[in-house]
C-alpha positions, 0 to 999 in steps of 0.5 A: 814794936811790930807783931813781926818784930816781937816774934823775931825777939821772943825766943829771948824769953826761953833762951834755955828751952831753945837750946834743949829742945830745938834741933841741930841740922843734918851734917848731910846738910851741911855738906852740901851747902858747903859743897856748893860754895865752895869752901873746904875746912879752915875757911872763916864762915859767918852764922848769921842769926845764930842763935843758941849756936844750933848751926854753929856746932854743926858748922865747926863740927866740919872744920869751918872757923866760924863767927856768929852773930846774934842779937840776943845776949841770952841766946848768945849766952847759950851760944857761947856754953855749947859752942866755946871754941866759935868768935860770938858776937852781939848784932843784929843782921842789919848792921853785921858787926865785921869788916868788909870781905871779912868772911868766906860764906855766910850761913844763916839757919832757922834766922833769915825770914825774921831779917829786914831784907833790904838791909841784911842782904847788901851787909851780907854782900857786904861782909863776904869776900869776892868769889864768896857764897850764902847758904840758908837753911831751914829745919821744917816738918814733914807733913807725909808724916801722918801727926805732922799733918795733923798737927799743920791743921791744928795749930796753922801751918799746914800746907806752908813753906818755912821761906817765902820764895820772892824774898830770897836773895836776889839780883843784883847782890846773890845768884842762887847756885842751887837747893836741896831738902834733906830728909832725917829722922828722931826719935820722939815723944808727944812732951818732946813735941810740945816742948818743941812748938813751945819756943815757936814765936806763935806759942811765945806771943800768945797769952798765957792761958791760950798757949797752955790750952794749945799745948795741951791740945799738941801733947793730946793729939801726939799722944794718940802715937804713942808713947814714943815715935819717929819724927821725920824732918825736912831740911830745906837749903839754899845756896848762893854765889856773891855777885861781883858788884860794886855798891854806890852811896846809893845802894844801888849795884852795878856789875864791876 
């Protein structure tokens, strides 16, 4: 297995501490995505990568009749506790277990960089009705926030975004119709914090010993905050509009 593709599956091994401690997305988010798209309350969405249900709540939350589809049974387990009222589905984003056009817009939070790409985005296309659109999201930090730059120094992701821009949806299967970041803040504390980067696939594929050493190094530095404190986060989203193509054997798109 692929380092990539070890990371993509380690959050199976802490499908519980997923669900405890990462966070949900902003309801400002949310609707702004679904704004962009178009879609009102009653339409059937797909999460994509769904995890432990993290964006599904959120989505249903709204009024969205809503599948999601993950390939982890334990983090689908997870999903299906804290979100009963959602259809879950074990799959992969390579091969989306739904028939064609079967969805109003697609959705993927936290999930679409850990994607084959050339194959997840013709089975969105795919999935989506004409006229359909996708939205992604990503939680990341806020490094004007005096610990989170800190903490990019310390454990590496200073200075990086949580998307690779190139690696976006693209022709001839998606137009973007617009991105946004949304800004929020929780509250807090330097346990919260490492608990947190303990379910990031970095932490997940170290070894024992090096993890726990990183950790510690995490729960010393947020400690010099305080006890408690506020965490700002930034919450990147990007909508898309489904191109009208048709599809050969080929895979190739043409303009119908």
């Amino acid at each position: 297995m692929s380092d990539r593709a070890a990371r993509s599956r380690s959050f199976e091994a802490v499908a519980a501490d997923y669900e405890r401690h990462r966070p949900d997305y902003p309801e400002e988010a949310l609707r702004w995505a679904a704004e962009r798209l178009g879609i009102q309350p009653g339409a059937r969405v797909l999460d994509l990568g769904a995890g432990t249900g993290k964006l599904t709540r959120g989505l249903t939350a709204l009024g969205f009749e809503v599948v999601a589809v993950e390939p982890g049974s334990a983090m689908l387990e997870q999903l299906r506790t804290a979100v009963p009222e959602a259809e879950a589905l074990e799959g992969p984003a390579e091969s989306i277990p739904l028939p064609d056009a079967s969805v109003d817009a697609g959705f993927a939070g936290q999930a679409f960089h850990w994607f084959d790409r050339a194959r997840a985005v013709p089975e969105l296309h795919r999935v989506i009705r004409p006229e359909g659109g996708l939205a992604l999201l990503w939680n990341w930090w806020d490094e004007r926030d005096p610990l989170q730059r800190e903490l990019g120094v310390l454990i590496g992701y200073d200075g990086h975004e949580p998307f690779v821009e190139e690696e976006l949806p693209g022709a001839p299967w998606f137009r973007e119709l617009g991105r946004t970041v949304v800004e929020s803040t929780q509250e807090s504390s330097p346990d919260a914090v490492s608990a947190y980067l303990s379910t990031a696939s970095r932490f997940l594929t170290m070894e024992t010993e090096e993890r726990e050493r990183r950790l510690a190094e995490v729960r010393a530095l947020a400690s010099r905050y305080g006890e408690r404190f506020p965490l700002p986060r930034l919450t990147y989203v990007f909508a898309f509009a489904r191109q009208l193509t048709r599809v050969s054997s080929g895979m190739r798109a043409t303009s119908s």
